[in-house]
VMD Tcl script that draws the C-alpha trace (Angstrom):
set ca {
  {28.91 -28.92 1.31}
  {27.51 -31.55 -1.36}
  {29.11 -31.40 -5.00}
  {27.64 -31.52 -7.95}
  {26.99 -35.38 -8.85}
  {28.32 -36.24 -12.29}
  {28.25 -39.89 -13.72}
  {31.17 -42.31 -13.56}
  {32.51 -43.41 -16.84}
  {31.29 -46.77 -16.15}
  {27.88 -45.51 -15.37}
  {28.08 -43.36 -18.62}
  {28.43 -46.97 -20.30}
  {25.55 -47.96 -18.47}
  {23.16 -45.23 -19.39}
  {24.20 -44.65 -23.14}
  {20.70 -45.90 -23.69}
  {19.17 -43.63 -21.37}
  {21.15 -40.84 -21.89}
  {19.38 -38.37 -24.35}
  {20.47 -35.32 -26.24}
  {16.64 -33.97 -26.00}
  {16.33 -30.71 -23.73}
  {13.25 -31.53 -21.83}
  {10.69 -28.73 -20.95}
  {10.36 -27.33 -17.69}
  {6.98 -29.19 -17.13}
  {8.59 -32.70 -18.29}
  {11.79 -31.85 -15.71}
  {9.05 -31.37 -13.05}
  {7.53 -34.49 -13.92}
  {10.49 -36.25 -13.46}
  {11.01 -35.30 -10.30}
  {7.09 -35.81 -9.08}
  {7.69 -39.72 -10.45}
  {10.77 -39.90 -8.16}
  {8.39 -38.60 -5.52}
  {6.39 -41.79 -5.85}
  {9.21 -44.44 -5.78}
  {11.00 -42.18 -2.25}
  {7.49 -42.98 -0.81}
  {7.33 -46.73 -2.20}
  {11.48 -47.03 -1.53}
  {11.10 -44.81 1.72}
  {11.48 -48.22 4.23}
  {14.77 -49.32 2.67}
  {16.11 -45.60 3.64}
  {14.50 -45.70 7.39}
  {16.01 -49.42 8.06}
  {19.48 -48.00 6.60}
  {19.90 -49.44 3.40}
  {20.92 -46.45 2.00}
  {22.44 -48.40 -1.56}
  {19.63 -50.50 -2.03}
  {17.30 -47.55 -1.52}
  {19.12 -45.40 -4.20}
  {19.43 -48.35 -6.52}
  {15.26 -48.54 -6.40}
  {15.22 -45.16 -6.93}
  {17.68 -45.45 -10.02}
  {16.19 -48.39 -11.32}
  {12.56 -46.66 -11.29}
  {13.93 -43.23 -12.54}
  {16.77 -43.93 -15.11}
  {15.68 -40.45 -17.35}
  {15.88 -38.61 -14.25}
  {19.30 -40.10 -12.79}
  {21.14 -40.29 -16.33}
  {20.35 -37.14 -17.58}
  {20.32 -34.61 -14.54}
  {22.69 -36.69 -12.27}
  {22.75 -33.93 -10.12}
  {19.08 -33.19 -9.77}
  {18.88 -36.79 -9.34}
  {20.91 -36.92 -6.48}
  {19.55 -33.85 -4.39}
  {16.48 -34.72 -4.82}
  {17.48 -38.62 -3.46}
  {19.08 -36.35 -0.56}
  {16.19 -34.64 -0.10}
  {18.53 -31.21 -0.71}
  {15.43 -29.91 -2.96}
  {13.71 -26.52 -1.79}
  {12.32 -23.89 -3.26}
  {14.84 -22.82 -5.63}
  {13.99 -25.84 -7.94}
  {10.89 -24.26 -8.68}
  {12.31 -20.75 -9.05}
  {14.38 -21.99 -11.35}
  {11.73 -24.29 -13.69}
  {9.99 -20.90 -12.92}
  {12.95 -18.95 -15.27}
  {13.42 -22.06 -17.58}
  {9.60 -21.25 -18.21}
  {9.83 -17.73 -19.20}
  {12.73 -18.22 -21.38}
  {10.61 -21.20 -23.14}
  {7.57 -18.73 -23.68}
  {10.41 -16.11 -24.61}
  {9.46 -13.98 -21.92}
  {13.31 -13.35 -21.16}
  {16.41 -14.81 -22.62}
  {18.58 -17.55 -20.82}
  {21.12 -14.26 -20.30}
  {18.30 -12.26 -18.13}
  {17.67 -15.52 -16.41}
  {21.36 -16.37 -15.33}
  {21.76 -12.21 -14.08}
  {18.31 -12.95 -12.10}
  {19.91 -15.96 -10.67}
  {22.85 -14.44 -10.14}
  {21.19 -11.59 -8.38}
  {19.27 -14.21 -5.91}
  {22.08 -16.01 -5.02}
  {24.58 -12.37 -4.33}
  {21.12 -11.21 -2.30}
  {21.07 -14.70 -0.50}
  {24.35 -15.00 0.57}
  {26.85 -11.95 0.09}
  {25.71 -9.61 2.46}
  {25.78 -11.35 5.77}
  {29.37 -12.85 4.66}
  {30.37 -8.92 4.53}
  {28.30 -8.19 7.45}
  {25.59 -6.09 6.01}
  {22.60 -8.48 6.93}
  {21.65 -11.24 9.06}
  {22.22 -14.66 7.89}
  {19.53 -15.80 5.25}
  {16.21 -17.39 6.35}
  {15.85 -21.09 5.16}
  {14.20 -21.54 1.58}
  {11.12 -23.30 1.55}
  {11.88 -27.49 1.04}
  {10.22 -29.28 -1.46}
  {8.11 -30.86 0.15}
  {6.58 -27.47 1.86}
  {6.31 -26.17 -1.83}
  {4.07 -28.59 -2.68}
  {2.06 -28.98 0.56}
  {1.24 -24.76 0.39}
  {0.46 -25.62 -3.79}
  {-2.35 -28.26 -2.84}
}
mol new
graphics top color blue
foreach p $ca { graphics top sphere $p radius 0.5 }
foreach p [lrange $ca 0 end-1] q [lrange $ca 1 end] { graphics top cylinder $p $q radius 0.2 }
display resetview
């Protein structure tokens, strides 16, 4: 399983002018990660010849915001490791922007998806969970 990608000290150096303290809103997240769409596509032939560093060194270099200040995001999304859970979750960051529910309510729901997803067929109660939508399905069924 993938960790969580966190920035070396020497690419903290590297970033302190990217790096921001602003919390962006769940439409500007999203529209981070529908810019990195466009440079996968433009990038895409460095990844199918192999050149996996150069590839995510395009990607970097054409989505600093993105890769300095959600790393991890950054990453799964250069793995394409995104599904449908981003959106659930830009879904929540939503609500709690409009102050439909508090960040609290949104980490029990989260909680409560995750248990539901993957508790009960560890323990035996249900079959093993169905895959979540990718990214790339989310959009395709949004068009």
């Amino acid at each position: 399983m993938n960790t969580a990608r966190e920035l070396t000290p020497e690419e903290v150096k590297e970033g302190e002018r990217g790096i921001t303290t602003e919390q962006l809103s769940a439409t500007q997240v999203q529209a981070l990660t529908r810019r990195m769409d466009a440079s996968k596509k433009k990038w895409r032939y460095l990844k199918q010849r192999g050149a996996i560093k150069e590839y995510e060194e395009a990607l970097k270099k054409e989505n600093e915001h993105l890769y300095f200040n959600y790393p991890s995001l950054f990453q799964m999304h250069a793995e394409d490791r995104l599904d449908a859970t981003f959106f659930e979750m830009l879904q929540l960051k939503r609500k709690i922007e409009k102050g439909e529910i508090t960040a609290e309510e949104a980490s029990v729901v989260v909680g409560q998806k995750l248990y539901n997803k993957y508790v009960p067929h560890v323990i035996g109660q249900a079959a093993p969970p169905a895959p979540t939508m990718s990214y790339e399905d989310f959009y395709r069924s949004q068009e």
